[in-house]
C-alpha positions in Angstrom: -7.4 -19.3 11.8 -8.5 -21.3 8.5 -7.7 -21.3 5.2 -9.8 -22.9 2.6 -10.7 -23.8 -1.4 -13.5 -25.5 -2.9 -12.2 -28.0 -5.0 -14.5 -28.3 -8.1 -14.0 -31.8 -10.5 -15.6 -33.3 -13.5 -18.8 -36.0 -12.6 -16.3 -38.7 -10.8 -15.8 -36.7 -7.8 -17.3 -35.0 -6.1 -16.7 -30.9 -5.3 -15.1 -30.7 -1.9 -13.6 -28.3 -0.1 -9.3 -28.5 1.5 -9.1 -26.6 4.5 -5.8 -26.0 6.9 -6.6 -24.6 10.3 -3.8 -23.0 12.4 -4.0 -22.5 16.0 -2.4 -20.3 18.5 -0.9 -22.6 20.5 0.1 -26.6 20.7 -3.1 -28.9 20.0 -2.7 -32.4 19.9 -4.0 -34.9 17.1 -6.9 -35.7 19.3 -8.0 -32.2 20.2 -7.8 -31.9 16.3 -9.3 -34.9 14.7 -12.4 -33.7 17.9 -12.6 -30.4 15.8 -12.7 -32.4 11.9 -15.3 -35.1 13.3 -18.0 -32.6 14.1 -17.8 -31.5 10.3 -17.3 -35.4 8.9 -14.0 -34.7 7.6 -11.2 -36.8 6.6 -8.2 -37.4 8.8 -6.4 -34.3 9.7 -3.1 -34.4 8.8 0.2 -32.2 10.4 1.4 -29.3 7.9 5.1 -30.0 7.3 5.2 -27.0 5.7 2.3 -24.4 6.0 3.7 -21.9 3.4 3.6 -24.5 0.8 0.5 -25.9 1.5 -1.2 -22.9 1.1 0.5 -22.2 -2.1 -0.7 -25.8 -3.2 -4.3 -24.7 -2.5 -4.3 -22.8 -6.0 -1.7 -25.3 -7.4 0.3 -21.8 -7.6 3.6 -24.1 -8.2 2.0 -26.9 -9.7 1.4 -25.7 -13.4 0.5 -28.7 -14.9 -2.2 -28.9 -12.5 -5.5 -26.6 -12.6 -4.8 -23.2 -11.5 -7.2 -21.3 -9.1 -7.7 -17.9 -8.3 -6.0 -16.5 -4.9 -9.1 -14.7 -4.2 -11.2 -17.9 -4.7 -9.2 -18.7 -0.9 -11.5 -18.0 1.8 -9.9 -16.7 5.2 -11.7 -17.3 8.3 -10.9 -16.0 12.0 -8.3 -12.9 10.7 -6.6 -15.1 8.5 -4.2 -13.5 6.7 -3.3 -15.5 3.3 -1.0 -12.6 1.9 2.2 -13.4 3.9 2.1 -17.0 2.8 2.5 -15.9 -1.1 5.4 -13.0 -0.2 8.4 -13.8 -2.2 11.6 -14.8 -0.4 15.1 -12.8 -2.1 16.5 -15.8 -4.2 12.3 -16.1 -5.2 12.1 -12.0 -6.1 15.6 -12.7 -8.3 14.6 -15.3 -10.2 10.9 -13.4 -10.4 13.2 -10.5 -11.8 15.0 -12.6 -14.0 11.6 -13.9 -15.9 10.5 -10.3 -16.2 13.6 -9.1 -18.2 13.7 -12.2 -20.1 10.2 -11.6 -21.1 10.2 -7.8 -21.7 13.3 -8.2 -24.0 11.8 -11.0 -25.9 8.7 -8.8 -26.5 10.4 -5.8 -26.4 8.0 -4.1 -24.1 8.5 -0.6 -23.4 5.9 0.6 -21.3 5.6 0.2 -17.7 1.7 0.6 -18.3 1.6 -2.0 -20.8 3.5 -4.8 -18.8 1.6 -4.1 -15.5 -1.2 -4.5 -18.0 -0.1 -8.1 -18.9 0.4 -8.9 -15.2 -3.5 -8.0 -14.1 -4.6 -9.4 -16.9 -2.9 -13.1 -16.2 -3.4 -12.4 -12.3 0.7 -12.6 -12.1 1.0 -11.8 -8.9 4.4 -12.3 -8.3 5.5 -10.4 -11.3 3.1 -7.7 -10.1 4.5 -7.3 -6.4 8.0 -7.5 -7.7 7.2 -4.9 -10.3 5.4 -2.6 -8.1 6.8 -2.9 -4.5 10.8 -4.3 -4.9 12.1 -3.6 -8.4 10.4 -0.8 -9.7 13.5 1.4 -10.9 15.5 -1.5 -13.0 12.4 -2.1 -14.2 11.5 1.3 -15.6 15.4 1.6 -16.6 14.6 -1.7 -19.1 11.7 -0.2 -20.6 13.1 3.3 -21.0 16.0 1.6 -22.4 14.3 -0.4 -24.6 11.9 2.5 -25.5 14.9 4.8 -26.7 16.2 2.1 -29.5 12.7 1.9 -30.7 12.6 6.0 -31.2 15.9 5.8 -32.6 15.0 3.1 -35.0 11.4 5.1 -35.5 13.6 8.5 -35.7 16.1 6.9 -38.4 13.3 5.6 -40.1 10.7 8.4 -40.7 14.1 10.9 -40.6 14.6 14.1 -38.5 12.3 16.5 -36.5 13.1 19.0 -39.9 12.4 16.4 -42.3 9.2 15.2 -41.0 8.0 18.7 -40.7 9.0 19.2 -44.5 7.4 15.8 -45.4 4.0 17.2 -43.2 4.1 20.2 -45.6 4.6 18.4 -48.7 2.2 15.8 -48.2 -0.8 18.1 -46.7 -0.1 20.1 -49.8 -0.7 17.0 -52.4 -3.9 16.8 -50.2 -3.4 13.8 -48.1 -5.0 13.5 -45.3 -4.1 13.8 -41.8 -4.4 10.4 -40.6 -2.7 8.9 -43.2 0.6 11.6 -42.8 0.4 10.6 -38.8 0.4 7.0 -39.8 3.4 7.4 -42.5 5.5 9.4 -40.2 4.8 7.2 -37.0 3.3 10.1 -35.1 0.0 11.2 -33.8 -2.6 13.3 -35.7 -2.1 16.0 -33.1 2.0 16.0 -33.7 1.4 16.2 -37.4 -0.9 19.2 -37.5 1.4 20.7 -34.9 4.0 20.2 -37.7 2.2 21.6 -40.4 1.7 24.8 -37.9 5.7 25.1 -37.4 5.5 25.0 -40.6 2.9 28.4 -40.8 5.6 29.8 -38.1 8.5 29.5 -40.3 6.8 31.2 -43.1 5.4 34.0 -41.5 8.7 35.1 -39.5 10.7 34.7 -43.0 8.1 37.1 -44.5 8.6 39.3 -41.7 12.1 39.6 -42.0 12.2 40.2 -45.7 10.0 42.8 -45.0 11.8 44.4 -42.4 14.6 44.0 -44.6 13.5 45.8 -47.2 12.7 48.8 -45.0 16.2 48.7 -44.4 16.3 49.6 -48.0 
């Protein structure tokens, strides 16, 4: 199996390419260096530790170095590059840690919008730890989060009975619909449902006056 990256560099060097090769069984540093000869490569040297090395091939823990893509890895022979990136439990907690640290500093409240972020940075590890391991605290930290901001929005702008008074006032000074939404912090749709609660109330207390006066 092989693993390789193109390295690309200014005008003093040259673009190359770093490959690892693993092998099924035992090969000795002659049956090796046979292999790198044919293609005139350097000196093969033994992997002391294969995950990291393929993690170095991006520079993935190296950020002071340039950072390539995963996907600009190339996997030869059924190759399979995913396993080396897979998070280890102490890796997945500290992972964890980064995401609520950087949720509550934004105060993010929308799983949508934070799996957003991750794509868009290619943050894998915050992705897989998101999606596939700690999905539920995660979505318990937004909704959390999401809550105090409806409270604060709901203190704010006042009560569902105030906001449809304040709909009904404010549509009859003529303002218009997307500015009421944008006072009240709701959508356009909310607001004219307001202003038809509003419609409802009215009608059913003009019913039962009438009904009452029957009575009569």
């Amino acid at each position: 199996m092989i693993f390789s990256v193109k390295i690309i560099f200014g005008h003093d060097k040259k673009a190359h390419w770093h490959v690892i090769l693993l092998f099924d069984g035992k090969k000795s540093y002659e049956q090796v260096k046979e292999l790198t000869d044919t293609i005139n490569a350097p000196i093969p040297q033994k992997t002391a530790n294969t995950k990291g090395l393929v993690r170095y091939l991006i520079h993935m823990d190296n950020p002071e170095k340039y950072q390539y893509k995963r996907d600009e890895i190339v996997c030869h022979s059924g190759a399979d590059v995913g396993e080396y990136f897979a998070l280890s439990s102490s890796s997945r907690r500290a992972v964890l840690w980064e995401i609520v640290e950087f949720i509550k500093e934004n105060e993010i409240d929308n799983f949508s919008d934070f799996i957003g972020f991750c794509l868009e940075t290619d943050n894998r590890d915050w992705f897989d730890v998101a999606m596939n391991h700690n999905t539920l605290a995660i979505n318990k930290l937004l909704d959390s989060i999401y809550q105090k901001h409806k409270k604060d929005r709901d203190e704010k702008n006042g009560s569902f009975e105030e906001k449809v008074a304040k709909v009904k006032e404010m549509r009859s000074r003529g303002v218009k619909w997307a500015i009421i939404a944008d006072t009240l912090g709701i959508s356009l749709a909310t607001a004219k449902r307001y202003f038809k609660i509003v419609g409802h109330l009215r009608a059913a207390r003009d019913t039962a006056f009438f009904n009452k006066g029957d009575l009569l």
